[in-house]
C-alpha positions as CSV (number, residue, x, y, z in Angstrom):
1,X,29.1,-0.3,-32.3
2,X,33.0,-0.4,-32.3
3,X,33.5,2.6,-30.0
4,X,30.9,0.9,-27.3
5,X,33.5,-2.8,-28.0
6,X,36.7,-0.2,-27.3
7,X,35.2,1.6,-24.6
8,X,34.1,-1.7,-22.7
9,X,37.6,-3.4,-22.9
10,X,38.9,-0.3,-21.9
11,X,37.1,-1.0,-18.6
12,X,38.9,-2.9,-15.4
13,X,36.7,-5.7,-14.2
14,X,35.2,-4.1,-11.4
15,X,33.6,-1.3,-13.7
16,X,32.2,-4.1,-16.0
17,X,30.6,-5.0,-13.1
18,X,29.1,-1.6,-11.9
19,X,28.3,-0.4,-16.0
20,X,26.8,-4.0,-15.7
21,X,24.3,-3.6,-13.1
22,X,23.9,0.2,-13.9
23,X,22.5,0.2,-17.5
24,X,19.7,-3.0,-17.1
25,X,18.7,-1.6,-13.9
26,X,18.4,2.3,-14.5
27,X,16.8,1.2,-17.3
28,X,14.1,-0.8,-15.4
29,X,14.2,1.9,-12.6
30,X,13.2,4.7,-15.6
31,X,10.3,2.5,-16.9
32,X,8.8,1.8,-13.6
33,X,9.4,6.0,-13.0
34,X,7.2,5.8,-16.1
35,X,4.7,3.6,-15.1
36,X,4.2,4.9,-12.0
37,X,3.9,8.4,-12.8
38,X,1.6,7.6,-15.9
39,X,-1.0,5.7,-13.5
40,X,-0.5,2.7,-15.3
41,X,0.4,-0.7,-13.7
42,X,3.8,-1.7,-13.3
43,X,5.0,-5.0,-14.6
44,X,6.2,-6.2,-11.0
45,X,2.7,-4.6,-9.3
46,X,2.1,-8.8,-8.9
47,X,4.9,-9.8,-6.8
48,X,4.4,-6.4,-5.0
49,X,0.6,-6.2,-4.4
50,X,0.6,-9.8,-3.0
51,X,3.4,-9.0,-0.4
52,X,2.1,-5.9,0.4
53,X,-1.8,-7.1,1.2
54,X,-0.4,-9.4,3.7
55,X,-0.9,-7.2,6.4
56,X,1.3,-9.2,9.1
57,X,4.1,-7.2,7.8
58,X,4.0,-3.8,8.0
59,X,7.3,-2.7,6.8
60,X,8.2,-4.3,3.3
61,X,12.5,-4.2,2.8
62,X,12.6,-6.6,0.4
63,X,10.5,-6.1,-2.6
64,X,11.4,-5.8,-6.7
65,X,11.1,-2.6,-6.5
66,X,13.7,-2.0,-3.9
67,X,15.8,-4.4,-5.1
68,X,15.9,-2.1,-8.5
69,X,16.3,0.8,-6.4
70,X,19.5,-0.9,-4.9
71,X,20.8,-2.1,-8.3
72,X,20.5,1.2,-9.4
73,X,22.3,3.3,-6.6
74,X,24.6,0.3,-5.8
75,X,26.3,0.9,-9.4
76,X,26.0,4.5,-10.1
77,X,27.6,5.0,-6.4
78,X,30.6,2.2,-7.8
79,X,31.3,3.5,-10.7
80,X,31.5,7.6,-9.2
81,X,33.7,5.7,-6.7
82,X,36.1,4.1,-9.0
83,X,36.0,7.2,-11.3
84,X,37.1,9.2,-7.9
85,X,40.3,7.5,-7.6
86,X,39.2,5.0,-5.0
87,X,40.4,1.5,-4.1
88,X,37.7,-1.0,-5.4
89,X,37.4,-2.2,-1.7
90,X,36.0,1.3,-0.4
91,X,34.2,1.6,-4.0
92,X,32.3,-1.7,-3.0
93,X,31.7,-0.5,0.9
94,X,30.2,2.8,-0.7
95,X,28.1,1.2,-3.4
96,X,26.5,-0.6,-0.7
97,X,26.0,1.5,1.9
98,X,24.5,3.9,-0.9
99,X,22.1,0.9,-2.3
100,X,21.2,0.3,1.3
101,X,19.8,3.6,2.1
102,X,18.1,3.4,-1.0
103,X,16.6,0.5,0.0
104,X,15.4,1.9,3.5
105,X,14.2,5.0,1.8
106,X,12.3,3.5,-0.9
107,X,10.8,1.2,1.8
108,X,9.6,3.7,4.5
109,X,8.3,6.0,1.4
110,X,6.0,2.8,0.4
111,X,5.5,2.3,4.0
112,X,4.5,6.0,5.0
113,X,2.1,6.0,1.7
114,X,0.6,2.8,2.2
115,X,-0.5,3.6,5.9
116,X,-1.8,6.8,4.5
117,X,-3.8,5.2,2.3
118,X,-8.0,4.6,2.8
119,X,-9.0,1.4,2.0
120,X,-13.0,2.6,1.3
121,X,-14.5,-0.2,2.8
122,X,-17.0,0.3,5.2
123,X,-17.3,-1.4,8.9
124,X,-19.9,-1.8,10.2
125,X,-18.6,-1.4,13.7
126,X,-18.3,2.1,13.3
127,X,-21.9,2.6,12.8
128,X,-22.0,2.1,16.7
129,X,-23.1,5.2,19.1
130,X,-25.0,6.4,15.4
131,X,-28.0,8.0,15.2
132,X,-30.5,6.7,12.3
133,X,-33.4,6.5,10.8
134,X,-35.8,3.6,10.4
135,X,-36.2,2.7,6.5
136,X,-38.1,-0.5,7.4
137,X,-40.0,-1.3,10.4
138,X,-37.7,-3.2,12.5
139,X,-40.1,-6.2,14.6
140,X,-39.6,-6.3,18.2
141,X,-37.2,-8.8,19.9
142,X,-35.5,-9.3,16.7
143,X,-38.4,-11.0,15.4
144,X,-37.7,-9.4,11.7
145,X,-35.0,-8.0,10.2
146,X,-35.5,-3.8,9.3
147,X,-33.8,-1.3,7.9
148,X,-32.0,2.1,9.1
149,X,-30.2,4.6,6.9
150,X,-27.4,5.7,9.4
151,X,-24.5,8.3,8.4
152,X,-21.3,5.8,8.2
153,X,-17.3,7.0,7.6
154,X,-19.1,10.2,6.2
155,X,-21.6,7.8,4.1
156,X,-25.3,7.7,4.0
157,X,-26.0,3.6,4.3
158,X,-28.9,1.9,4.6
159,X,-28.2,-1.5,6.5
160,X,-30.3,-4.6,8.0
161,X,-31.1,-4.2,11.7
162,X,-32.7,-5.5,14.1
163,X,-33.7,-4.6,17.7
164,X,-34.5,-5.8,21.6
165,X,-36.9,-3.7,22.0
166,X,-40.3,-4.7,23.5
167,X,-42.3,-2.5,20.5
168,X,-42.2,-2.6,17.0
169,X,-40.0,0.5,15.7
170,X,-42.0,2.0,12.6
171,X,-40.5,4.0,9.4
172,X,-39.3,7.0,10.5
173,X,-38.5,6.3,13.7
174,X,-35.2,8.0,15.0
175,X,-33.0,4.6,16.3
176,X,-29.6,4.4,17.8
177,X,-27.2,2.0,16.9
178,X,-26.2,-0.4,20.3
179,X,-23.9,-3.3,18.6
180,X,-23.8,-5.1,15.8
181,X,-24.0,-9.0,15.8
182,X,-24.0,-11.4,12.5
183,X,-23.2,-8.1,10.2
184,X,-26.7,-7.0,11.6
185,X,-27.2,-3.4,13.2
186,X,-29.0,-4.1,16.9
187,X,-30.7,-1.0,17.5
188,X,-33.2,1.0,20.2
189,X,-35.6,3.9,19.8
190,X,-34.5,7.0,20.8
């Protein structure tokens, strides 16, 4: 414990600073390495997940994460700096420009995997122009509701329909999906 007291007087003030910021935040920065890598949740996935559904904003700069990220860089980058032999001025303009780029990497990395993400739900309005087949008779002029088992996003569903068609559509029937109105399929046999 004395050597660490010796070794941190020893320091000028701006290296306080940059051993400061680097040992809380690589430390953070290591556990959420950890976390992620292990599958398990992060502890700032909260502050994260709610920014990042909000899907007005598609490019995410400012999130803990990134803010770690720049912490991180921002100091390790100082203190090589002021171990170099430069002035703290340029040590300072390197730090940042180095926790910057962090910053923009981390944030198009999280952007580029988060666009190539699925999301699993279905739409239904991509069932239109399907082919399917009648589960349920479907009455004419949308008099009762059916249902058709059509192949959706590479999915075998069986949704509610209904039709404007003059006859009754009976089991078995091959149907094509038209639109979709009320989260109902309208549909016409083929």
């Amino acid at each position: 414990m004395e050597a660490v007291e010796s070794w941190w007087q020893s320091l000028e003030g701006i290296l306080k600073v940059f051993w400061g910021l680097a040992i809380p935040f690589t430390l953070f920065f290591v556990l959420q390495l950890i976390f992620s890598f292990s599958g398990a949740d992060s502890p700032d996935d909260l502050p994260d997940s709610e920014i990042e559904s909000d899907h007005g904003i598609p490019f995410q700069f400012l999130t803990l994460k990134n803010m770690v990220g720049f912490f991180t860089i921002f100091s390790w980058a100082g203190i090589a700096s002021v171990n170099a032999g430069l002035s703290n001025t340029v040590s300072l303009v390197i730090a940042s420009i180095s926790g910057l780029m962090m910053m923009l990497m981390m944030a198009g990395l999280f952007y580029v995997t988060g666009r190539a993400a699925a999301d699993g739900t279905m739409k239904i309005a991509d069932a239109i122009g399907k082919t399917g087949e009648v589960y349920l008779m479907i009455g004419p002029y949308r008099k009762t509701i059916g249902k058709v088992q059509v192949n959706v996003t590479g999915s075998l569903r069986t949704l509610d329909a209904v039709t404007d068609d003059e006859n009754l559509i009976i089991t078995g029937t091959l149907v094509k999906v038209v639109g979709v109105t009320e989260n109902l399929l309208i549909v016409t046999a083929i």
